[in-house]
N, CA, C and O atoms as a printed pandas DataFrame, in Angstrom:
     atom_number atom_name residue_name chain_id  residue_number  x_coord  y_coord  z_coord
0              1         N          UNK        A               1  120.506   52.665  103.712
1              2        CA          UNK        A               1  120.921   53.712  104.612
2              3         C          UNK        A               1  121.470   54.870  103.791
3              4         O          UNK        A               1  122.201   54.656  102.823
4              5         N          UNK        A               2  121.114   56.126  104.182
5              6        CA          UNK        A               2  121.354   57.432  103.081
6              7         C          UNK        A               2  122.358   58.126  103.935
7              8         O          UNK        A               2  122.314   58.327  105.149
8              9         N          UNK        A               3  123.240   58.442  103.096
9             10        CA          UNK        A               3  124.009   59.556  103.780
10            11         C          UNK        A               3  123.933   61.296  103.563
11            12         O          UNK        A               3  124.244   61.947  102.566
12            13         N          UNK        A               4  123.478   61.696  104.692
13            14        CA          UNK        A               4  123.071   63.024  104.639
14            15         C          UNK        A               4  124.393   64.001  104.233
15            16         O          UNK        A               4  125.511   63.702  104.652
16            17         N          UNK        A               5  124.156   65.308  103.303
17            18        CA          UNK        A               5  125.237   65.994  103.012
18            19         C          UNK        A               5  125.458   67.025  104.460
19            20         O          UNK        A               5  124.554   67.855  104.369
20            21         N          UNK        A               6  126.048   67.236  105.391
21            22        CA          UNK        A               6  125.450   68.188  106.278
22            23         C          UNK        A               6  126.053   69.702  106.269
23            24         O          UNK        A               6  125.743   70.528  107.128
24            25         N          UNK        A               7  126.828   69.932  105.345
25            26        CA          UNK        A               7  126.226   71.422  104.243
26            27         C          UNK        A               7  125.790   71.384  103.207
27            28         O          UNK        A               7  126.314   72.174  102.421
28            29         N          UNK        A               8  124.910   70.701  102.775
29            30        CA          UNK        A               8  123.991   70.822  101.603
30            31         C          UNK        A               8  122.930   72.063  102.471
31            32         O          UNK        A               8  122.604   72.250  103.643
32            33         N          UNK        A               9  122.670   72.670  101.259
33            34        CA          UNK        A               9  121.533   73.713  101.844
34            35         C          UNK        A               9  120.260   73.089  101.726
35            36         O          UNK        A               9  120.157   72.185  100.897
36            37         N          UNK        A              10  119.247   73.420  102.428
37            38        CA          UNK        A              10  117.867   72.930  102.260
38            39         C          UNK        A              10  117.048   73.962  101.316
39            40         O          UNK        A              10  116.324   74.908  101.627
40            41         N          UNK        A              11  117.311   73.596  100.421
41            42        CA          UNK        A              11  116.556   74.231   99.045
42            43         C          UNK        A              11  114.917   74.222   99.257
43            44         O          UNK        A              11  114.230   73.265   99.614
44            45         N          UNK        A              12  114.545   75.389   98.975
45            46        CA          UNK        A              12  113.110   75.730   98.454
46            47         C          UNK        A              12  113.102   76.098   97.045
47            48         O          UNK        A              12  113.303   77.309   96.954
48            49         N          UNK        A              13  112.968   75.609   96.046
49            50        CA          UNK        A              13  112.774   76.186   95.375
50            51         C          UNK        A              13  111.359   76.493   94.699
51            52         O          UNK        A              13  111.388   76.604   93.473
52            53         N          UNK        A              14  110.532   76.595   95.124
53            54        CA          UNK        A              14  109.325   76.983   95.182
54            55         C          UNK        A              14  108.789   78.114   96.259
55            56         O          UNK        A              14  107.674   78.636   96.233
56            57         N          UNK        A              15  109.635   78.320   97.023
57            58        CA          UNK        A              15  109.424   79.365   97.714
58            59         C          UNK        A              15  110.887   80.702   97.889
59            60         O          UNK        A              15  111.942   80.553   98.506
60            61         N          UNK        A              16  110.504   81.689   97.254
61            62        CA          UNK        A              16  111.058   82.596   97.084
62            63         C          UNK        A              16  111.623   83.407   98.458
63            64         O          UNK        A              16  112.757   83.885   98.453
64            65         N          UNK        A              17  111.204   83.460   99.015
65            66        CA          UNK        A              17  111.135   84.025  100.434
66            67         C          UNK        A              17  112.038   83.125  101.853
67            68         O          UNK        A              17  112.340   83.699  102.899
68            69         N          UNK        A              18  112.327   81.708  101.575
69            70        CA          UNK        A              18  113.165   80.625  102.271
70            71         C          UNK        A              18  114.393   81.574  102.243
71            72         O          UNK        A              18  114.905   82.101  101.255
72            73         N          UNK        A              19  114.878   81.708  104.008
73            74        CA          UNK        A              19  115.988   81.828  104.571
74            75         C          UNK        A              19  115.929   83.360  104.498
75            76         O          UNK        A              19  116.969   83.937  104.815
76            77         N          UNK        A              20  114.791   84.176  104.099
77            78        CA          UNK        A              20  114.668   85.786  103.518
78            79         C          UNK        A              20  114.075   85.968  105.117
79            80         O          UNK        A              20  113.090   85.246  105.272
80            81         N          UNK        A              21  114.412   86.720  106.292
81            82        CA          UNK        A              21  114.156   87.118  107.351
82            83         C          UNK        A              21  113.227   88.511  107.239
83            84         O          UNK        A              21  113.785   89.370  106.557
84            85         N          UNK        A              22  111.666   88.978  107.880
85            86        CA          UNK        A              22  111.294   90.423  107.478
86            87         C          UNK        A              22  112.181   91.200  107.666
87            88         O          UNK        A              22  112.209   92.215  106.969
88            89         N          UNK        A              23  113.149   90.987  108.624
89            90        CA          UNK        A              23  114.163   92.422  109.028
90            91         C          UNK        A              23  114.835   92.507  108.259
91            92         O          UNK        A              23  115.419   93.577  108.427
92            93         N          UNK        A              24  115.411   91.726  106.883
93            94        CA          UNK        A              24  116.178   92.092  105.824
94            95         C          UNK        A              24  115.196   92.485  104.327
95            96         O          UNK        A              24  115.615   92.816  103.218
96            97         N          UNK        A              25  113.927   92.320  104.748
97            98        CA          UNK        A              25  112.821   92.289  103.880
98            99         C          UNK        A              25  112.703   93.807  103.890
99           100         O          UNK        A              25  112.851   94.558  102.926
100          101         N          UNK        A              26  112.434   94.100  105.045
101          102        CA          UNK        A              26  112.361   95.796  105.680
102          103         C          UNK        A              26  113.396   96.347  105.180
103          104         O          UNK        A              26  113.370   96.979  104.124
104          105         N          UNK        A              27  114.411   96.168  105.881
105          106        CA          UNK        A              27  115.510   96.780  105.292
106          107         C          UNK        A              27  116.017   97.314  103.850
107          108         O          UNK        A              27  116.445   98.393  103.440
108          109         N          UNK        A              28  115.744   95.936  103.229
109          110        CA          UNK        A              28  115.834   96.488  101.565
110          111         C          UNK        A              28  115.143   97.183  101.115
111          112         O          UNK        A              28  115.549   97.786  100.122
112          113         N          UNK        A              29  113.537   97.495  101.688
113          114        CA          UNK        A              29  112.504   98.024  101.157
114          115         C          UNK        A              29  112.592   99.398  101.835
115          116         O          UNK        A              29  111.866  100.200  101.249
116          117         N          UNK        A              30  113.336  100.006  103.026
117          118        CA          UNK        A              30  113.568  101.374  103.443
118          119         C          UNK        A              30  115.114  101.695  102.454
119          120         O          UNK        A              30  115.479  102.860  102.290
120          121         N          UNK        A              31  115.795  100.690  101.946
121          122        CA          UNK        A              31  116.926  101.124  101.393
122          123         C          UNK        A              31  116.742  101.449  100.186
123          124         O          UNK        A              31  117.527  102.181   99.582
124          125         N          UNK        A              32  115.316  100.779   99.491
125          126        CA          UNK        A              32  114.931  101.359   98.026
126          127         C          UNK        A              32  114.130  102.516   97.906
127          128         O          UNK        A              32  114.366  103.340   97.023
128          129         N          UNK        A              33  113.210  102.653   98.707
129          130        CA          UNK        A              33  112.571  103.541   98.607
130          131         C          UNK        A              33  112.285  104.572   99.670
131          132         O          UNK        A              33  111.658  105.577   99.333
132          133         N          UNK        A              34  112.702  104.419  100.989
133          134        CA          UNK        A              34  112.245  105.120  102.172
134          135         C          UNK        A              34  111.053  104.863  102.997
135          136         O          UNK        A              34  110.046  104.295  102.574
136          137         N          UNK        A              35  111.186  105.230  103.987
137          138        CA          UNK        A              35  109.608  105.229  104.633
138          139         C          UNK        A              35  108.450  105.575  104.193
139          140         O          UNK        A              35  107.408  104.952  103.990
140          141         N          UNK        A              36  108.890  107.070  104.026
141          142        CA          UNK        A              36  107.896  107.478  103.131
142          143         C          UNK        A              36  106.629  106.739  102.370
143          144         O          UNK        A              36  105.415  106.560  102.469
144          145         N          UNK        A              37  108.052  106.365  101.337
145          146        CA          UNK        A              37  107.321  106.073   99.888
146          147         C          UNK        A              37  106.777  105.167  100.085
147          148         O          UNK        A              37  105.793  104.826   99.430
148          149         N          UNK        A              38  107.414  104.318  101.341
149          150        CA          UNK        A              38  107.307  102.691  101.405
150          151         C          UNK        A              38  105.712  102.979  101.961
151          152         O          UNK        A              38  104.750  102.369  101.493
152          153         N          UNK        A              39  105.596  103.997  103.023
153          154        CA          UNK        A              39  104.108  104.032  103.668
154          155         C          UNK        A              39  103.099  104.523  102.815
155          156         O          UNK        A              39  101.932  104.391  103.185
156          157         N          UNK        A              40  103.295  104.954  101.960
157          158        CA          UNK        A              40  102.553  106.159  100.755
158          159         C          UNK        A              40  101.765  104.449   99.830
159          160         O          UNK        A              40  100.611  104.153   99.519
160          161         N          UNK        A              41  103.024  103.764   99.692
161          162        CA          UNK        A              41  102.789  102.871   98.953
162          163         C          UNK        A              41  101.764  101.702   99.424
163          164         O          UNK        A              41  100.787  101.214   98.855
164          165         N          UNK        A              42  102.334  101.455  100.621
165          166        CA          UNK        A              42  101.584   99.828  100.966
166          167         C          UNK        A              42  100.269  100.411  102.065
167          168         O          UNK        A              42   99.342   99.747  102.529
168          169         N          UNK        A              43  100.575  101.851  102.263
169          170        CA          UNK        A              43   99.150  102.284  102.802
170          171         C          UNK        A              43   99.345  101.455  104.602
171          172         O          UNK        A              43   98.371  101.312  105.340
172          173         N          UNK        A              44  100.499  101.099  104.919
173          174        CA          UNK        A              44  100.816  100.961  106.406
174          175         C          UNK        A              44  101.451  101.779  107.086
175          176         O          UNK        A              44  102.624  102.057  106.836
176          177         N          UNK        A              45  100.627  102.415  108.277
177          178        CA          UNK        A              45  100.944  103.486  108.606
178          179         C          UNK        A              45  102.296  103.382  110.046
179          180         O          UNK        A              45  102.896  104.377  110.453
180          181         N          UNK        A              46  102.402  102.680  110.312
181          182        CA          UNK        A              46  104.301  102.019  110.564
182          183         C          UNK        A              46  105.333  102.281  109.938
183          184         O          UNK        A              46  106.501  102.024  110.227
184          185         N          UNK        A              47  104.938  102.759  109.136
185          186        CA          UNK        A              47  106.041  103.102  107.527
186          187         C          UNK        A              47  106.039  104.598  107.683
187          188         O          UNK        A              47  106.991  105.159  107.140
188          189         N          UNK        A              48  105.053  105.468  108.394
189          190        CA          UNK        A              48  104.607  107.127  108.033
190          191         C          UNK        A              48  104.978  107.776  109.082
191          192         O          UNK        A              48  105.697  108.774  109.135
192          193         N          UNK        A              49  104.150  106.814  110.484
193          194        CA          UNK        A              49  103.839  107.977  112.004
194          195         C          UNK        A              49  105.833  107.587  112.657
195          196         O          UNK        A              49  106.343  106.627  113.235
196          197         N          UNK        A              50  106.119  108.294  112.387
197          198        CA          UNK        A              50  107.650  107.788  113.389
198          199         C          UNK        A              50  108.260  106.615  113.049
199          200         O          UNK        A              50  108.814  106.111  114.026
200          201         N          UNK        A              51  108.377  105.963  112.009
201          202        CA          UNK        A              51  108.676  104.759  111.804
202          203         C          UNK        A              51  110.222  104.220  112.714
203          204         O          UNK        A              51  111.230  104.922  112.792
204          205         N          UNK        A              52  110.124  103.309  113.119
205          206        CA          UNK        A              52  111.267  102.722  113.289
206          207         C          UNK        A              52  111.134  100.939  112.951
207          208         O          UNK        A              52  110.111  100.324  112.649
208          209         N          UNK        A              53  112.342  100.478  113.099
209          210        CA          UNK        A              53  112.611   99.226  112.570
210          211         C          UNK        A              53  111.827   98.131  113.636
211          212         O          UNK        A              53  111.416   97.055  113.200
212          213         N          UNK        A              54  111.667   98.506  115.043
213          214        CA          UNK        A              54  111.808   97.609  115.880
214          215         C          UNK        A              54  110.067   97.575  115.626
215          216         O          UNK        A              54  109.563   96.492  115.328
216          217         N          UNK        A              55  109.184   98.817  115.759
217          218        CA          UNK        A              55  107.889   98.871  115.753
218          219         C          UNK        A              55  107.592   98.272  114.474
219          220         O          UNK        A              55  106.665   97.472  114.605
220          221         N          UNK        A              56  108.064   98.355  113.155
221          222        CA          UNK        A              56  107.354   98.069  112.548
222          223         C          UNK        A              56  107.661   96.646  112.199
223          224         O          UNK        A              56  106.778   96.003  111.630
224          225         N          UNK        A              57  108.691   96.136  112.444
225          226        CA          UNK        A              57  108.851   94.443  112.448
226          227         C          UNK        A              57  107.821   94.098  113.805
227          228         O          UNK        A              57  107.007   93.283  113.371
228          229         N          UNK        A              58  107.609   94.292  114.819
229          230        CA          UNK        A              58  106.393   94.205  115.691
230          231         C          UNK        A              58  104.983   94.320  115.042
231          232         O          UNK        A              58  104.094   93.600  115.498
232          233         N          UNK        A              59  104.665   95.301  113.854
233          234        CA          UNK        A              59  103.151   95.581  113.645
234          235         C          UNK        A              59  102.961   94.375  112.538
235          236         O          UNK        A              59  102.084   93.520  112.423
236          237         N          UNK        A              60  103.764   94.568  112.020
237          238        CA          UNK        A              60  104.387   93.053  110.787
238          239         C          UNK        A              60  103.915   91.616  111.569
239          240         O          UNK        A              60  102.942   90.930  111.258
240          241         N          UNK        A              61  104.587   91.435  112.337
241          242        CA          UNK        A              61  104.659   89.897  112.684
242          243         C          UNK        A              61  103.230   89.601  112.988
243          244         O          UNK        A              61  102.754   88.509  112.679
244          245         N          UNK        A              62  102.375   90.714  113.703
245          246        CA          UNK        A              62  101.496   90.813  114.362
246          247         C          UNK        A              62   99.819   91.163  113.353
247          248         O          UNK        A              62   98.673   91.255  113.794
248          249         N          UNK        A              63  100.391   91.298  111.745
249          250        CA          UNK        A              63   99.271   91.635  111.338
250          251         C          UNK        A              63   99.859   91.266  109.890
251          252         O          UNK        A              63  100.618   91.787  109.072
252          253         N          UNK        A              64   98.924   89.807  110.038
253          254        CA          UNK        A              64   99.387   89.207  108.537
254          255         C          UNK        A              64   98.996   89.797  106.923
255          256         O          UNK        A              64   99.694   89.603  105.928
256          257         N          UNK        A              65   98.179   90.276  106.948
257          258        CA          UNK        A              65   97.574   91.405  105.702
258          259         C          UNK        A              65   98.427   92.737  105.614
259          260         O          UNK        A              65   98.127   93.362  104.597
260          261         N          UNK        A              66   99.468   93.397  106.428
261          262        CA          UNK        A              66  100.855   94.085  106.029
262          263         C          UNK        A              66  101.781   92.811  105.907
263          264         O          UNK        A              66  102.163   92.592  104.757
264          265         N          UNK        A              67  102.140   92.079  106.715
265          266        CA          UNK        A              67  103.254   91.461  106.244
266          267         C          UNK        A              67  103.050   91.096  104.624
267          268         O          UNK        A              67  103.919   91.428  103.818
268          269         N          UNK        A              68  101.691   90.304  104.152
269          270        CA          UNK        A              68  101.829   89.545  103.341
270          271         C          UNK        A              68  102.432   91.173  102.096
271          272         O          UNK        A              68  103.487   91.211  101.463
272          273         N          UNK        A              69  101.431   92.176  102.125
273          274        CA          UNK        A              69  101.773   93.023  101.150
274          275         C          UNK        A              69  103.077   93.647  100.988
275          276         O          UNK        A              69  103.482   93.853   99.843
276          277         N          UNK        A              70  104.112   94.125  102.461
277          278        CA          UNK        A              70  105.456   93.933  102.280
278          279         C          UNK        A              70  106.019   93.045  101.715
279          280         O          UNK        A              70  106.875   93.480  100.945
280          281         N          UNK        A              71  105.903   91.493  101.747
281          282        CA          UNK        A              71  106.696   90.572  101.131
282          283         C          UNK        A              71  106.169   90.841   99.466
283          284         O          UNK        A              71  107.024   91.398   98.777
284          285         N          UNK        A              72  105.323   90.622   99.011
285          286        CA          UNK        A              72  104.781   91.044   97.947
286          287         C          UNK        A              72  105.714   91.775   97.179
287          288         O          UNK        A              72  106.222   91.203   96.215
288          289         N          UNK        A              73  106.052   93.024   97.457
289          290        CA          UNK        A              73  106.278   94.257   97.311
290          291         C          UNK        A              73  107.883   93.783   97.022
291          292         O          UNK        A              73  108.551   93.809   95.988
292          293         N          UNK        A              74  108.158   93.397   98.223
293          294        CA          UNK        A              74  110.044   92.711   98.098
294          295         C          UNK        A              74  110.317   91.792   96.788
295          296         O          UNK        A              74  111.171   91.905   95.909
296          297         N          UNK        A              75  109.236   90.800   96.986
297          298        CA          UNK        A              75  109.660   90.131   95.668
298          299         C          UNK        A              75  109.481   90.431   94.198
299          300         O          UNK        A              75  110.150   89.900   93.311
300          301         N          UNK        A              76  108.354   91.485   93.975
301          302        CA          UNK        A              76  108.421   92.268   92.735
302          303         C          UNK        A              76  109.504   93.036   92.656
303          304         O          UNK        A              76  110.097   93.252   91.599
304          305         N          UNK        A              77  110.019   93.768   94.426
305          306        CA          UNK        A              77  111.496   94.703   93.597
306          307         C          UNK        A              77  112.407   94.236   93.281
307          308         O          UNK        A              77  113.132   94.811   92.469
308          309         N          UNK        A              78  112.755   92.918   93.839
309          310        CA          UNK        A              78  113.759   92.123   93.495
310          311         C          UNK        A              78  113.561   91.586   92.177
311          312         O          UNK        A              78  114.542   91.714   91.445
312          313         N          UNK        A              79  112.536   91.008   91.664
313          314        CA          UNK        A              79  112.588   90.458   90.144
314          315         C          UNK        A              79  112.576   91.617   89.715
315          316         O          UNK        A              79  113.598   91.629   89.028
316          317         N          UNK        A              80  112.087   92.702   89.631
317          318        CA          UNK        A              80  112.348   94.383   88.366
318          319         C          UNK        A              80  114.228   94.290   88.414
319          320         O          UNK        A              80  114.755   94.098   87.318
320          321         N          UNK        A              81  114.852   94.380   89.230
321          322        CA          UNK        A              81  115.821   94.683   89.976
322          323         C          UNK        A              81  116.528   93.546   89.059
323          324         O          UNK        A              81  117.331   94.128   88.330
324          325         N          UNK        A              82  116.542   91.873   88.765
325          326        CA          UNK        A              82  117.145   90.920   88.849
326          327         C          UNK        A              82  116.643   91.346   86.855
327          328         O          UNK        A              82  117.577   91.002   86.130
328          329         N          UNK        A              83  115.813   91.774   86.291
329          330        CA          UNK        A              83  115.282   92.133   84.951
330          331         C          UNK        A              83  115.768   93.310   84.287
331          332         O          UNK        A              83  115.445   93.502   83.115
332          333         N          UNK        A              84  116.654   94.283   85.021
333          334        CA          UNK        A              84  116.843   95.148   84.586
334          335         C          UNK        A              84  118.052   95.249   83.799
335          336         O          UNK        A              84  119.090   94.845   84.323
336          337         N          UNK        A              85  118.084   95.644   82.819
337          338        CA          UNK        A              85  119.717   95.708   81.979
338          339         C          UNK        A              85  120.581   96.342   82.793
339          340         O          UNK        A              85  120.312   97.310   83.504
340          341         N          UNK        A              86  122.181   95.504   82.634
341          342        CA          UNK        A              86  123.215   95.883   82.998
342          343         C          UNK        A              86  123.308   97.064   82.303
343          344         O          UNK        A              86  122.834   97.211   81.176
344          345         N          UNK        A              87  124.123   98.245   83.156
345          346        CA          UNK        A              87  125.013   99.189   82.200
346          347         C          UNK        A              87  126.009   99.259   82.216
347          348         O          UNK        A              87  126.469   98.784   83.254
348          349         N          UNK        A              88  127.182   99.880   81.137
349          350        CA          UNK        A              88  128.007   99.873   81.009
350          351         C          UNK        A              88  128.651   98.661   80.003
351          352         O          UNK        A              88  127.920   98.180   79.137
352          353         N          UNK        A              89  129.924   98.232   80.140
353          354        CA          UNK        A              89  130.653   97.375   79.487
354          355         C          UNK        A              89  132.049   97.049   79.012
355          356         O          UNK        A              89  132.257   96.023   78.365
């Protein structure tokens, strides 16, 4: 008989993206770069015509070839981001 930890977290560690919600995915990715850039970039036009948060987590959920390239996109800025030298000292 095993005894369960019941706050142990349920680890992924093979998946980068576990417990990462798109609406905080979005979020970081309008907080790094803007709509704009973000639409310029991933070529989704949710990001360009009027963007808002609610439509484009809707065009997202709904069209797996943007989501997948947003997440994409999140986890390269985060590893540049997690690679980059501290400054200062």
């Amino acid at each position: 008989m095993s005894q369960e930890q019941p706050n142990e977290p349920n680890e992924q560690p093979n998946d980068p993206l576990h417990g990462v919600t798109l609406k905080d995915i979005v979020n970081f990715l309008v907080d790094c770069y803007g709509w704009e850039k973000l639409g310029n970039w991933t070529r989704i036009r949710c990001f360009v015509n009027n963007p808002t948060m609610n439509s484009s987590l809707k065009f997202l959920r709904k069209t797996p070839w943007a989501r997948t390239k947003v997440e994409n996109l999140y986890l390269v800025t985060k590893r540049n981001q997690q690679n980059k030298p501290k400054r200062g000292g």
